[in-house]
Each structure stands twice: as structure tokens, then as C-alpha cells.
Backbone as XML, in Angstrom:
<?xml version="1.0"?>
<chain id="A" units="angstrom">
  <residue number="1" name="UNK">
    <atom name="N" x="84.314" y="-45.977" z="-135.431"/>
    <atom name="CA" x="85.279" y="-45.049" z="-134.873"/>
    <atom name="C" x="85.533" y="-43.929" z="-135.888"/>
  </residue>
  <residue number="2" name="UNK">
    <atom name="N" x="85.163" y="-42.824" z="-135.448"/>
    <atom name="CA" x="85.295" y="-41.922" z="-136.406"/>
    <atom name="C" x="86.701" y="-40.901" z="-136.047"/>
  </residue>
  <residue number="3" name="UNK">
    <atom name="N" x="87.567" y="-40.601" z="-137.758"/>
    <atom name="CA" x="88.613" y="-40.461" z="-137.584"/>
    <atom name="C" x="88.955" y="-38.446" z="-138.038"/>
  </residue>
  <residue number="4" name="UNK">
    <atom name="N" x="87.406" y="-38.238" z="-137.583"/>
    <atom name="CA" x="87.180" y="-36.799" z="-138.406"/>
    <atom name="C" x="88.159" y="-35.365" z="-136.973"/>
  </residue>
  <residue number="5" name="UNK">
    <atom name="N" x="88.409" y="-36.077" z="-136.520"/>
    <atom name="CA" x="89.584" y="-35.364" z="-135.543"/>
    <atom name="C" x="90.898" y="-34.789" z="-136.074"/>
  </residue>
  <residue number="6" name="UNK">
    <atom name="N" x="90.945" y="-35.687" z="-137.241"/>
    <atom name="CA" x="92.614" y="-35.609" z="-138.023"/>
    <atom name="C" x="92.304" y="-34.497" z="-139.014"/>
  </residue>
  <residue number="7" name="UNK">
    <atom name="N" x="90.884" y="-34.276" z="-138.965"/>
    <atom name="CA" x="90.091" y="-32.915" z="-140.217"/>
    <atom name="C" x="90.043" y="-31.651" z="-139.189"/>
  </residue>
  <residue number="8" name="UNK">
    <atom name="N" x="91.207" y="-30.499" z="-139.576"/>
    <atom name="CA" x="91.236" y="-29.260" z="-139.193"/>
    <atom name="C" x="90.980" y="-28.068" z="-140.608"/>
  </residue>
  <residue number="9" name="UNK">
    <atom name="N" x="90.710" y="-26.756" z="-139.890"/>
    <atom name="CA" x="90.436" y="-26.070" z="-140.550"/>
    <atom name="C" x="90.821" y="-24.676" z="-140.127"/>
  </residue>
  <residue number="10" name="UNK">
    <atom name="N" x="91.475" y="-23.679" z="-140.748"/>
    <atom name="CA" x="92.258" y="-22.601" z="-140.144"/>
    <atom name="C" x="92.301" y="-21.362" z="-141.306"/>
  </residue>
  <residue number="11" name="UNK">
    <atom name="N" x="91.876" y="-20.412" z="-141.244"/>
    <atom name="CA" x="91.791" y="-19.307" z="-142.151"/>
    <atom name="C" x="93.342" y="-19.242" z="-142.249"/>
  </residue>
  <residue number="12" name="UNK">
    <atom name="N" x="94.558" y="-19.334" z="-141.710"/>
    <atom name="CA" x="95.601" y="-19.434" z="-142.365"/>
    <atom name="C" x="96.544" y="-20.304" z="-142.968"/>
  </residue>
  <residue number="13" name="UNK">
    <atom name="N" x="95.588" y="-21.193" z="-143.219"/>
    <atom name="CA" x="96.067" y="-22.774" z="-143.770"/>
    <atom name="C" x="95.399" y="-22.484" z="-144.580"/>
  </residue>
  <residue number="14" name="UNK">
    <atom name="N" x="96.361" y="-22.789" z="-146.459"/>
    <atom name="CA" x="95.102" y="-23.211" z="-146.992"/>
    <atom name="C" x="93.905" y="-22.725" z="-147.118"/>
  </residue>
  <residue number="15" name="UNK">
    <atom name="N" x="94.242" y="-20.938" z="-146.990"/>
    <atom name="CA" x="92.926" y="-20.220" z="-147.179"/>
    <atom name="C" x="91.775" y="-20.908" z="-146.481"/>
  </residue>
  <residue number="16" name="UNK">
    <atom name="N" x="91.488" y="-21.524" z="-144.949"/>
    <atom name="CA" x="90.723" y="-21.879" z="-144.202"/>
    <atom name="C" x="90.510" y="-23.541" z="-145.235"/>
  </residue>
  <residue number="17" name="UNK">
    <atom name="N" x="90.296" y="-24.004" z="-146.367"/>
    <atom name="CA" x="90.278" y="-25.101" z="-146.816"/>
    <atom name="C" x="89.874" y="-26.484" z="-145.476"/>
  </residue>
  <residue number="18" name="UNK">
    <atom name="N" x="89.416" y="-27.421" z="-145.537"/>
    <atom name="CA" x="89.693" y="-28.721" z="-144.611"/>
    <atom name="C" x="91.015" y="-29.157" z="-145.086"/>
  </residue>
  <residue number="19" name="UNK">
    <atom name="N" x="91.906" y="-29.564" z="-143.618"/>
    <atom name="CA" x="93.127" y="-30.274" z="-144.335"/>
    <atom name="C" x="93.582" y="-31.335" z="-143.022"/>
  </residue>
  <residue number="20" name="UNK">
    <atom name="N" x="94.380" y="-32.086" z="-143.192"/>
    <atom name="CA" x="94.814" y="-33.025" z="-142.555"/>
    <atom name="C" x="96.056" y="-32.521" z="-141.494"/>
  </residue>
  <residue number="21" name="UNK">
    <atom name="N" x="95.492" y="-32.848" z="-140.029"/>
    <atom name="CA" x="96.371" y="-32.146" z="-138.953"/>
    <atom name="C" x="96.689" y="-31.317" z="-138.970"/>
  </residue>
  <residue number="22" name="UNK">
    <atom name="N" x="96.214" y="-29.839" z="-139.792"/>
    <atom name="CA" x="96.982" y="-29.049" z="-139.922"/>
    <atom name="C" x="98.007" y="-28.783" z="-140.751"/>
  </residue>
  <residue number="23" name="UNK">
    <atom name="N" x="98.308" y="-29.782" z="-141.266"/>
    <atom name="CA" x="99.647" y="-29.946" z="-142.455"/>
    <atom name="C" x="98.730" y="-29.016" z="-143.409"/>
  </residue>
  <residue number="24" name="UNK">
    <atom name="N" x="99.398" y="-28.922" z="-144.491"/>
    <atom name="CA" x="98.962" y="-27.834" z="-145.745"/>
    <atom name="C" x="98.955" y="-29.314" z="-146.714"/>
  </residue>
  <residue number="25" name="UNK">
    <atom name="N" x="97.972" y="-30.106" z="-146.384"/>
    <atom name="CA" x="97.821" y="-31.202" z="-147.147"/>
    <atom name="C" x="96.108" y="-31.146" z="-147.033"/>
  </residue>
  <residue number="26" name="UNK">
    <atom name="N" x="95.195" y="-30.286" z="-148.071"/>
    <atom name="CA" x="93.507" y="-30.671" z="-148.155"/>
    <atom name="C" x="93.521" y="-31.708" z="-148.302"/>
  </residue>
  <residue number="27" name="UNK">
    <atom name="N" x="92.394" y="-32.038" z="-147.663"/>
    <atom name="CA" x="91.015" y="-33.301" z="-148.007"/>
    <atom name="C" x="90.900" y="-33.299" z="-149.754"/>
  </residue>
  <residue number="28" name="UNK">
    <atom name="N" x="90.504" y="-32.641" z="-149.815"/>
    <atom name="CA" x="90.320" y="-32.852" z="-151.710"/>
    <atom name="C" x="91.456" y="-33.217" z="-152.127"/>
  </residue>
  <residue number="29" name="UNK">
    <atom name="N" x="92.732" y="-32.610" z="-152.161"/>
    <atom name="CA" x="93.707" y="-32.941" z="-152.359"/>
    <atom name="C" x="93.775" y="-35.124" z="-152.973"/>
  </residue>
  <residue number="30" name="UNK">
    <atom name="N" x="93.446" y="-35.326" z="-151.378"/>
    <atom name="CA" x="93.576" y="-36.546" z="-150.983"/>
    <atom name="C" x="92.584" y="-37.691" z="-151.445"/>
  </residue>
  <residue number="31" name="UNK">
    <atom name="N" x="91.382" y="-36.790" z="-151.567"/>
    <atom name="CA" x="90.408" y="-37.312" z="-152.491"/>
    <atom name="C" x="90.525" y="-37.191" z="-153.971"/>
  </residue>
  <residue number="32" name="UNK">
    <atom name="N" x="91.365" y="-36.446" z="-154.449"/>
    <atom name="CA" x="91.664" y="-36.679" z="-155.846"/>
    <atom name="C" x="92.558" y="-37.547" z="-156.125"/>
  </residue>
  <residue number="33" name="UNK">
    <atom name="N" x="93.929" y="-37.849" z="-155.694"/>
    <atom name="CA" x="94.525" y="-38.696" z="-155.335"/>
    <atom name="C" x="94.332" y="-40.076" z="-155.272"/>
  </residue>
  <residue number="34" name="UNK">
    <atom name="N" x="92.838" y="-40.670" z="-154.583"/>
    <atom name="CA" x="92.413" y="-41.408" z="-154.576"/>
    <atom name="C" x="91.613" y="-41.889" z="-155.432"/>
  </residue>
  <residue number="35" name="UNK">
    <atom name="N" x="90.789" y="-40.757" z="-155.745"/>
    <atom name="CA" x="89.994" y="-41.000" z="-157.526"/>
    <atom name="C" x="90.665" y="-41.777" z="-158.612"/>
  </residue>
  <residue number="36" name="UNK">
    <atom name="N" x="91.937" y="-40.652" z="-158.785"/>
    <atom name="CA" x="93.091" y="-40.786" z="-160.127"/>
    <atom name="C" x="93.562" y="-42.137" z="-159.937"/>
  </residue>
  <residue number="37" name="UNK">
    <atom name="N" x="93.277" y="-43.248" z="-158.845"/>
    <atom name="CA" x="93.910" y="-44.803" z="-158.601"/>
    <atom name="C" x="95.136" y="-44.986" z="-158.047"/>
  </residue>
  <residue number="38" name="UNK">
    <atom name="N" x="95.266" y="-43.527" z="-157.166"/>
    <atom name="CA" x="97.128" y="-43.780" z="-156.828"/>
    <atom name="C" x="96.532" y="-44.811" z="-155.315"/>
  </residue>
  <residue number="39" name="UNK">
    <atom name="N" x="97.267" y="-45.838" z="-155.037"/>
    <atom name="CA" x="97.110" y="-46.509" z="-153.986"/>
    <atom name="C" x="97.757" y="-45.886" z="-153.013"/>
  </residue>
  <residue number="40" name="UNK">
    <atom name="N" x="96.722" y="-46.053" z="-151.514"/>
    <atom name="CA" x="96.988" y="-46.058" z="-150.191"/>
    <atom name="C" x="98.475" y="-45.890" z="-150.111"/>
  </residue>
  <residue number="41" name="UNK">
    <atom name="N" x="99.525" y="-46.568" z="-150.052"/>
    <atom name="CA" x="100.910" y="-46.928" z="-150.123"/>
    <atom name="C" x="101.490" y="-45.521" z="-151.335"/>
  </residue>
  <residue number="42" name="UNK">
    <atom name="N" x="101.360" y="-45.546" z="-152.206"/>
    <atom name="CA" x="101.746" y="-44.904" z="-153.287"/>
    <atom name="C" x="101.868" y="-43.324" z="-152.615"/>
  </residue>
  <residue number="43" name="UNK">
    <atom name="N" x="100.242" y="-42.910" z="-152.110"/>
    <atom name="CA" x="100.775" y="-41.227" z="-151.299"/>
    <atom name="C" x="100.992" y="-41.478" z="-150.269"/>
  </residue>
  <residue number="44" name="UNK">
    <atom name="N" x="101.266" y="-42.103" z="-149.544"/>
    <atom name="CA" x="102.084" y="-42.757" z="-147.944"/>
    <atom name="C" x="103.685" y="-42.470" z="-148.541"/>
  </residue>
  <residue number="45" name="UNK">
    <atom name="N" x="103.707" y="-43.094" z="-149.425"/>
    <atom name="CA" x="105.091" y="-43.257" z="-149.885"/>
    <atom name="C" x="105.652" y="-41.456" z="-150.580"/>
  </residue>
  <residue number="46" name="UNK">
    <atom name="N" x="105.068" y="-40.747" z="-151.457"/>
    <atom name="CA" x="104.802" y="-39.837" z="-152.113"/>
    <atom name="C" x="104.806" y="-38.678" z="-150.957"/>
  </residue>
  <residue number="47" name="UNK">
    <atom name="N" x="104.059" y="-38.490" z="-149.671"/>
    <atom name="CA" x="103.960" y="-37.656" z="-148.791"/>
    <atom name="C" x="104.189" y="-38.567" z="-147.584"/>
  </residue>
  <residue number="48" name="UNK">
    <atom name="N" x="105.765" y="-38.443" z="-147.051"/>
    <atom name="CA" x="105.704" y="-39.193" z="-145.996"/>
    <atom name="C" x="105.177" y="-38.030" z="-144.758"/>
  </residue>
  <residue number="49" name="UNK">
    <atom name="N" x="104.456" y="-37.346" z="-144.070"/>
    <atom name="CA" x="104.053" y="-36.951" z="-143.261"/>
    <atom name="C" x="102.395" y="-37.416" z="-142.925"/>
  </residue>
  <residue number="50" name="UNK">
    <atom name="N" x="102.498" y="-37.754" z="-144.101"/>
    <atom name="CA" x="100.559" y="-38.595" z="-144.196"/>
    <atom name="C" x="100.862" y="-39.700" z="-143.481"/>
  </residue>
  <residue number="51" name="UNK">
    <atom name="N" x="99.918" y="-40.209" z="-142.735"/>
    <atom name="CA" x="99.441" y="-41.642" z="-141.746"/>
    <atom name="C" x="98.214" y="-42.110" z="-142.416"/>
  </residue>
  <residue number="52" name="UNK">
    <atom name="N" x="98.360" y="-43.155" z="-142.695"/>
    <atom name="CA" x="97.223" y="-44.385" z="-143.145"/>
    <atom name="C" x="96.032" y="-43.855" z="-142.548"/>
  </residue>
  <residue number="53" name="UNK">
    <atom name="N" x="96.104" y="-43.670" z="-141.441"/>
    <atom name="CA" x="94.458" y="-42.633" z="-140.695"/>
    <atom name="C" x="93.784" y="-41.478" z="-141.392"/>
  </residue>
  <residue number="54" name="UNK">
    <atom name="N" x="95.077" y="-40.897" z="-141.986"/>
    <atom name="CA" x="94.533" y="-39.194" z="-142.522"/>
    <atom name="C" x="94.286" y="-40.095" z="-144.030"/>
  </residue>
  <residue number="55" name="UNK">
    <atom name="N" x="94.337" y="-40.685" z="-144.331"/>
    <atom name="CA" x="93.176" y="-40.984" z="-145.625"/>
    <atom name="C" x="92.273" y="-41.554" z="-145.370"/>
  </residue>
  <residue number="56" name="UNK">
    <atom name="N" x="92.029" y="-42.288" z="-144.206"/>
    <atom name="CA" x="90.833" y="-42.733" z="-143.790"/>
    <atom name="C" x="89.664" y="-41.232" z="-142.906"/>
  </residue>
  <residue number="57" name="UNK">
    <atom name="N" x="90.654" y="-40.444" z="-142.770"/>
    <atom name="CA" x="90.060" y="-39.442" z="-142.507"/>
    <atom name="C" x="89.460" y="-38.460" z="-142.986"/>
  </residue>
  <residue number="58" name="UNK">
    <atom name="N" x="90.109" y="-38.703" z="-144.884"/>
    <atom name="CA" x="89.868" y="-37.832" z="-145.473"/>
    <atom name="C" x="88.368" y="-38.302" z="-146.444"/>
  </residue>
  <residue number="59" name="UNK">
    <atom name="N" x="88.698" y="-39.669" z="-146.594"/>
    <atom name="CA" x="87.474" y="-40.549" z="-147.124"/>
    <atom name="C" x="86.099" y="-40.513" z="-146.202"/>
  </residue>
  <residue number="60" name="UNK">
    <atom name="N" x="86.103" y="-40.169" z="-144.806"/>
    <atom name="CA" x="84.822" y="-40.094" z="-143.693"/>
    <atom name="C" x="84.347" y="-38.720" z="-144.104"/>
  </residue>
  <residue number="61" name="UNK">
    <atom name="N" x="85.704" y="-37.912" z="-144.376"/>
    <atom name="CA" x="84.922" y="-36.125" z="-144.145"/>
    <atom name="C" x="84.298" y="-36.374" z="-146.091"/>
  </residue>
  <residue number="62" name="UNK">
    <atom name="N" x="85.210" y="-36.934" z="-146.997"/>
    <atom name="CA" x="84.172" y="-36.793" z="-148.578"/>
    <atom name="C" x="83.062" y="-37.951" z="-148.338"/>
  </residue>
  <residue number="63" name="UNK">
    <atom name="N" x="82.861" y="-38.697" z="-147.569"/>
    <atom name="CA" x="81.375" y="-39.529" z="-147.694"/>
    <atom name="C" x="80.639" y="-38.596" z="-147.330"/>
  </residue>
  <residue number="64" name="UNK">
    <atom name="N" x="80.662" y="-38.116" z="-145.816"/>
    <atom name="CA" x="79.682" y="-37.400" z="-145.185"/>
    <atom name="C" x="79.477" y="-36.173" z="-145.812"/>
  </residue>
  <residue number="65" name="UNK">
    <atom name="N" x="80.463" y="-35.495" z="-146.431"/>
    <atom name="CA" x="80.092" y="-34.105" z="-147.654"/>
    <atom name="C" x="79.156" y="-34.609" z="-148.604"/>
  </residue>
  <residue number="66" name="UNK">
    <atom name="N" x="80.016" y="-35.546" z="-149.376"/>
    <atom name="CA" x="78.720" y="-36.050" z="-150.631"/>
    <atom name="C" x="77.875" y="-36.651" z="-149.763"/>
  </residue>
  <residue number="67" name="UNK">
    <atom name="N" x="77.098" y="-36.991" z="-148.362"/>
    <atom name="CA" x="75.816" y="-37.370" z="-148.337"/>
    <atom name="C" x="75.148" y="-36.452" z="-148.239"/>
  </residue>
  <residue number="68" name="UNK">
    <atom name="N" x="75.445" y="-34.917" z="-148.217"/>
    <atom name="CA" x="74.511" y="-33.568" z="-147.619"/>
    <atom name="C" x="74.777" y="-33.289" z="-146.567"/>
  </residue>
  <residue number="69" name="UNK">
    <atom name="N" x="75.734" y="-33.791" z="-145.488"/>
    <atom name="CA" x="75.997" y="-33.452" z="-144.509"/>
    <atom name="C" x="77.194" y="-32.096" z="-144.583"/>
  </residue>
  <residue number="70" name="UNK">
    <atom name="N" x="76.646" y="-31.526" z="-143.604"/>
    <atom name="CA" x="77.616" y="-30.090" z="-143.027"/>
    <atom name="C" x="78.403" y="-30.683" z="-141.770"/>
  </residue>
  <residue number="71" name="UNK">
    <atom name="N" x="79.909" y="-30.803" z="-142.555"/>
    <atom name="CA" x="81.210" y="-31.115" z="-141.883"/>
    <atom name="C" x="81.709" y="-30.048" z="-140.996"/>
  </residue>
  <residue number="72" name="UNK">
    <atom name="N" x="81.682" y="-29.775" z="-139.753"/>
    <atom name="CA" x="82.093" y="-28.875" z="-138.864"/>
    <atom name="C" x="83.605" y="-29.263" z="-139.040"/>
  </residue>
  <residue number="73" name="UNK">
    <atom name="N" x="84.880" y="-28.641" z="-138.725"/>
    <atom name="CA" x="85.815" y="-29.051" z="-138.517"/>
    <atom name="C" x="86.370" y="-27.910" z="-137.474"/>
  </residue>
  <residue number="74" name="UNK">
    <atom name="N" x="87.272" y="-28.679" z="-137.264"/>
    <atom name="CA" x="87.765" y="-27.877" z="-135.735"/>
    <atom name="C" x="88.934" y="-26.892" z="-136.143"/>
  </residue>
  <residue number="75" name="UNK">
    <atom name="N" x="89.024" y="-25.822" z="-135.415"/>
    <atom name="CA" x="90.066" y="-25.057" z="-135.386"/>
    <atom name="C" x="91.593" y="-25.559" z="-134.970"/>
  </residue>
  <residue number="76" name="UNK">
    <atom name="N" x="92.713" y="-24.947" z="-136.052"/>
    <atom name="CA" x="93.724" y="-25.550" z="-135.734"/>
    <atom name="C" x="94.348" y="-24.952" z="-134.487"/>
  </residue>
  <residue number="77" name="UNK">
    <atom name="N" x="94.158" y="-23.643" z="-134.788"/>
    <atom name="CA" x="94.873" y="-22.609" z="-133.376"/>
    <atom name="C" x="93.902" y="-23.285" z="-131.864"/>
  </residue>
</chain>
């Protein structure tokens, strides 16, 4: 089940950036976050507007980037 729906992209968000629902919360963001060892719970807790999905969403769109794949993402407007 792929959760790459929750990955928008908008030239006035975030200088067009990928970000989560639209919030002014990037994917990288979330992937650094996750690097640095902050747990699941920890930015749940830290950004309550994040859902357990939008890091699973954000982890599908950085696999499929780091495999060579070109991530389309959808317009927020």
C-alpha cells in the first residue's frame, strides 16, 4: 500500500520542495529527523500535526529517490 499520496508539492510551499499534506513540513526534513535517531513518537510528539502515515510516507518517497527513481508528486492547489 503505497502512502506517496500524503507527498505534495507546490511552488508556494516550501519553494515547490516535496512536503507532507501540504503542511510546510519537507520530506527531508523528516528524513533527517529520522537519520539523527529521533524516534517515530519523539516527532509525533515534537510536531503534533504529523500522522504516523506521513513518516511512512516520507520514508517510501526517500527509498524510491535513493533507488533512481523520479518521484512525481502531486499538486497541492
Amino acid at each position: 500500500m503505497s502512502r506517496l499520496d500524503r507527498i505534495t508539492s507546490d511552488p508556494q510551499i516550501c519553494h515547490g520542495q516535496p512536503v507532507v499534506r501540504g503542511l510546510r513540513m519537507p520530506v527531508q526534513n523528516i528524513l533527517e529527523m529520522m537519520a539523527s535517531g529521533m524516534s517515530r513518537e519523539e516527532i509525533l510528539d515534537d510536531y503534533p500535526d504529523l500522522e504516523s502515515d506521513d513518516l511512512l510516507a516520507a520514508l517510501e518517497f526517500g527509498a524510491l529517490a535513493a533507488g533512481g527513481h523520479t518521484v512525481v508528486t502531486v499538486n497541492a492547489a
